[in-house]
N, C-alpha and C positions, 0 to 999 in steps of 0.2 A: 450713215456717214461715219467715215472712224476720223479720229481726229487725233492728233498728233502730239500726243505732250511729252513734256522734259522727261528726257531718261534718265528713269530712278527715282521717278513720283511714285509708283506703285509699288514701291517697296516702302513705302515710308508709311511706318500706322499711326495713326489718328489720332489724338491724346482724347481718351473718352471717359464718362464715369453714368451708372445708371442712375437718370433722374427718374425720380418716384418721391411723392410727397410721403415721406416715412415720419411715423409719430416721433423717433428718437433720428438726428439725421447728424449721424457722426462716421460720415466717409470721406468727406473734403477736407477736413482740417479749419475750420471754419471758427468764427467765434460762437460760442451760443447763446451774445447778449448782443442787442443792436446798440445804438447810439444811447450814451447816458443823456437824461431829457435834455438836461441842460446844454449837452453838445446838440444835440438834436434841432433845437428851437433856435439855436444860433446857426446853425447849418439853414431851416427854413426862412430865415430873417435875409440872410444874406443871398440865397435864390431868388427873393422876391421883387429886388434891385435886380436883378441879371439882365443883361440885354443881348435877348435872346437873339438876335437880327446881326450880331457883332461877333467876327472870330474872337476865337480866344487868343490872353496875351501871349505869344509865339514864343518870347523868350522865359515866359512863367518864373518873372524876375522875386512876385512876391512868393512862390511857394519855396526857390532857390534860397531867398535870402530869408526866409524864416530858417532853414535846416541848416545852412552855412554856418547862423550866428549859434544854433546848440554845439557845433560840432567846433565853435572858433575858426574859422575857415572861410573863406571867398565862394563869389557865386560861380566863380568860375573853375570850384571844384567838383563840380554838384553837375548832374545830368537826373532829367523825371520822365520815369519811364510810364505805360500802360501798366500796372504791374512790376514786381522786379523781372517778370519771362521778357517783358518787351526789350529790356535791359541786356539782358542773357543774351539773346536770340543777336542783337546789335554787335553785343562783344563776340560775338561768333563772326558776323559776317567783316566786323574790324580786323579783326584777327585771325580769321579764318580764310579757307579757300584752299581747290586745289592743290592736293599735295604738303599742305600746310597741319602741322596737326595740334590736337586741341587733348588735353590732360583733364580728366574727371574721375571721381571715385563710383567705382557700382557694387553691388546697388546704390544709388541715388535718385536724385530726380530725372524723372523719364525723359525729360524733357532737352536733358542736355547730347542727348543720343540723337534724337531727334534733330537740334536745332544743328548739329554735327552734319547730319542727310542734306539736309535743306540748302545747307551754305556750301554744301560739297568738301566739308573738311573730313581732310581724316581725324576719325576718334581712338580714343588710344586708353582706352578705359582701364581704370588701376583695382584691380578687385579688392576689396576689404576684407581683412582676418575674420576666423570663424567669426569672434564674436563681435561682428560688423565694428570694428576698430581699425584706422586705417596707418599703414607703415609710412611713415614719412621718407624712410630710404628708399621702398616701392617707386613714391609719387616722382621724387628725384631721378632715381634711373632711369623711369619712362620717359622724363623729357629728356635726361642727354641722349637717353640713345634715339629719340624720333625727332631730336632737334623741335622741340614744343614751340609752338607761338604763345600758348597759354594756357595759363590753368585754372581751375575751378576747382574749388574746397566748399562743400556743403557744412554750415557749422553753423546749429547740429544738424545733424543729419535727416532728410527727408527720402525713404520713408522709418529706419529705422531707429534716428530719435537719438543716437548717439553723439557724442560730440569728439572733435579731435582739439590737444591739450593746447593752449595759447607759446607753448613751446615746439612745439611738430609745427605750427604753424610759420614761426618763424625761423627754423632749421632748412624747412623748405625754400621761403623768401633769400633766406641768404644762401641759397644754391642755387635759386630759379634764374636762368639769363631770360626770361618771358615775364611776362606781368601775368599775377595772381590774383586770382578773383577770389573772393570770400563770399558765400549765397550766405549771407546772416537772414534769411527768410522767418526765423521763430527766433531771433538773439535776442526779446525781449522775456522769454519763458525760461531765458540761459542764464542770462546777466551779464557774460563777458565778450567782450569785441574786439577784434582785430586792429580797430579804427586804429588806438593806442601807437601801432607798428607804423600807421604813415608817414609821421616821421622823420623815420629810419630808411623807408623803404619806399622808396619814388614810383614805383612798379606795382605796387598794393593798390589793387580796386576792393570795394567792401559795396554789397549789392543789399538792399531792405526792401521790404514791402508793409502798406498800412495795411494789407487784404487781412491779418492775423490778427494781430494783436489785440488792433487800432477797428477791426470789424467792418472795416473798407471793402470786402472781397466783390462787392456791387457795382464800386467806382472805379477797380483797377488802376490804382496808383503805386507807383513805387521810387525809388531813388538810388545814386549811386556815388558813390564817393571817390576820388583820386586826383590826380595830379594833370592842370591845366591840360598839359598838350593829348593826353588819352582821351580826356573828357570833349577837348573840341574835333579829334578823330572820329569819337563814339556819334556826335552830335549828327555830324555829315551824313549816314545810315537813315537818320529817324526822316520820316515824315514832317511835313510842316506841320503843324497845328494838330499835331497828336492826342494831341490830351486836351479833350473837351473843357468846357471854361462848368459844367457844371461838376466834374469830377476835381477840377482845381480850386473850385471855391472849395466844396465837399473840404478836402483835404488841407488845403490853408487852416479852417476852423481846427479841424480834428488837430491836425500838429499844433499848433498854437494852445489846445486845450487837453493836450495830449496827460498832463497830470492829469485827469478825470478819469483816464481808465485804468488807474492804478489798481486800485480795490477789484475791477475785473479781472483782470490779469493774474491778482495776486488770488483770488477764488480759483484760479482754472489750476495754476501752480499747486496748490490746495487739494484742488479734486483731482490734478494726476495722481499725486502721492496715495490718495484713499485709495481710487482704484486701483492702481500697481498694486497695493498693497493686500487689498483683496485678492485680486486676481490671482496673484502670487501664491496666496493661500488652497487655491485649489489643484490635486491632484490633476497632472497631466498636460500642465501649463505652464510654460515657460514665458516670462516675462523680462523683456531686454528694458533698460536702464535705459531714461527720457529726458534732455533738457528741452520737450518741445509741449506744443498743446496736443500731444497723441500719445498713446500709447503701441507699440509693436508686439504680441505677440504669438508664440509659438505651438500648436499640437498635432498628434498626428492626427487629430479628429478634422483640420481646420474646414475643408468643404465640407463635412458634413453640418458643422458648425456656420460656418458662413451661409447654409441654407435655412437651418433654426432661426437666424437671427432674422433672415426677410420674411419668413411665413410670420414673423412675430412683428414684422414692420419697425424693423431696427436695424439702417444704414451704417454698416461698416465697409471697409475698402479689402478684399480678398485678394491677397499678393500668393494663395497658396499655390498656383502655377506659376509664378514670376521666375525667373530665371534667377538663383541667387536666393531667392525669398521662399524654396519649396515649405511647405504648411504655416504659412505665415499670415499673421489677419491684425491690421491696423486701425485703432478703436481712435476718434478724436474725441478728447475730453469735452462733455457737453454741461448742460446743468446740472445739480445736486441730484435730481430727479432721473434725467437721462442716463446719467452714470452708473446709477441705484438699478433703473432697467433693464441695462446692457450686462452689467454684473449678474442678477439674479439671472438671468435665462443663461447666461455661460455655466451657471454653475449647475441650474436646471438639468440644462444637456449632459454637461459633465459627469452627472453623477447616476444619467441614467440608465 
């Protein structure tokens, strides 16, 4: 029987990555510490009350108005996505459509090419300078001249790790007639936020995820910040009862105990810098500059390297056919150990 689907599903590829239980497993971007106990045993304490039999609260007023009150802000600034992609994927389909077109930097997240297919927007991708740094007059021109509905700024950047400066970003804002979306996806490995510009700028969305930092990437929670009338736009897109009531307790604890994973965070910040710093040290590798929990880099060896590291059961992400990304291989910061492992076998290969 042949069956009939939407034209221009078959052109659309698949967001995938290869699962293999790898002894070092730094291809996701992932945290490499679970729950500190003490988060943990308050996370199991509050499951234990759950009722299981009961939708979750629809309007997820207590995880709104915990982030509201860090951020000085009302609930009715705040939208909680699956993720911040559920988030993304919504301000596509709000903003998007037919004819309508949508502003992103590439290389970026794959995701936003994608969620462009999906919604039938036109994408209007802004390539990034060689040394994946993005032109703020670029981003500008492309929307006057495609007449933008919106934009998307990756900061920093995924997969390259780079950041654009808190001034490109607002040179853009005060050009853009579209509202701006900010993917702060790893702004906690950075330190600086956008948020600041709200403000100023009634049009600034700023998008987070705890999958990072916060080592949530099990529970898929995310959030998003802006101004009343975008956020009850955004809202109409989502599903009812989106976000499971065990992924919302999850996430209540963790932001409520969110100082606890300082010292994590501050370790992974820590262990970028050694291994940059290592890695950098070896002949034939090029190492780009990271405010994220990964590292991006550069050789001409990269597939043959990227197949050293899987015979060796050590998961990194191989962007060396990517379009934009040719011999390029993105390491996420793991443990002291993992790092130690990923390092020696680079250098292993390297030198052989």
């Amino acid at each position: 029987m042949m069956f009939d689907y939407r034209p221009g599903l078959e052109n659309i590829k698949s967001y995938s990555v290869e699962e293999k239980e790898w002894d070092s497993k730094l291809d996701a971007n992932e945290s490499p510490n679970n729950l500190p106990p003490l988060v943990h045993e308050r996370v199991m304490n509050q499951i234990e009350y759950m009722a299981f039999n009961r939708y979750p609260d629809i309007g997820m007023l207590d995880l709104r108005a915990l982030i509201a009150e860090a951020f000085a802000t009302t609930i009715q600034n705040i939208v909680i996505g699956n993720g911040s992609s559920e988030i993304l994927l919504a301000l596509f389909q709000t903003f998007g459509g037919p004819g309508r077109s949508i502003i992103f930097p590439t290389p970026s997240f794959s995701m936003y090419g994608i969620y462009a297919q999906l919604t039938d927007s036109q994408a209007v991708p802004v390539k990034l300078n060689e040394d994946f740094s993005l032109s703020p007059e670029k981003v500008v021109e492309a929307a006057e001249q495609s007449k933008a509905k919106l934009i998307i700024l990756c900061n920093p950047n995924n997969p390259t790790g780079t950041i654009i400066p808190q001034e490109d970003i607002e040179y853009i804002l005060s050009k853009a007639r579209c509202p701006v979306v900010v993917d702060e996806a790893y702004y906690e490995f950075y330190g600086q936020s956008a948020v600041s510009l709200m403000k100023k700028y009634d049009h600034l969305i700023v998008a987070r995820t705890l999958s990072k930092a916060y080592g949530l990437a099990a529970i898929r929670v995310g959030y998003m910040l802006s101004n009343a009338e975008i956020v009850s736009m955004v809202n109409k897109v989502m599903m009812p009862y989106h976000i499971n009531a065990l992924s919302l307790i999850t996430a209540q604890v963790v932001y409520q105990m969110r100082d606890e994973f300082m010292p994590i965070i501050g370790q992974i910040i820590g262990e970028r810098k050694r291994l940059a710093d290592s890695l950098t040290a070896i002949a034939g590798i090029t190492v780009y500059p990271s405010e994220t929990n990964f590292i991006l880099i550069k050789t001409e060896k990269a597939q043959k390297l990227s197949a050293y590291l899987s015979e060796k059961n050590i998961g990194i992400r191989d962007f060396s056919t990517a379009p934009l990304l040719t011999n390029c291989i993105r390491i996420t910061v793991g443990t002291p150990l993992e790092n130690d492992n990923v390092y020696k076998a680079i250098k292993t290969f390297m030198n052989e």
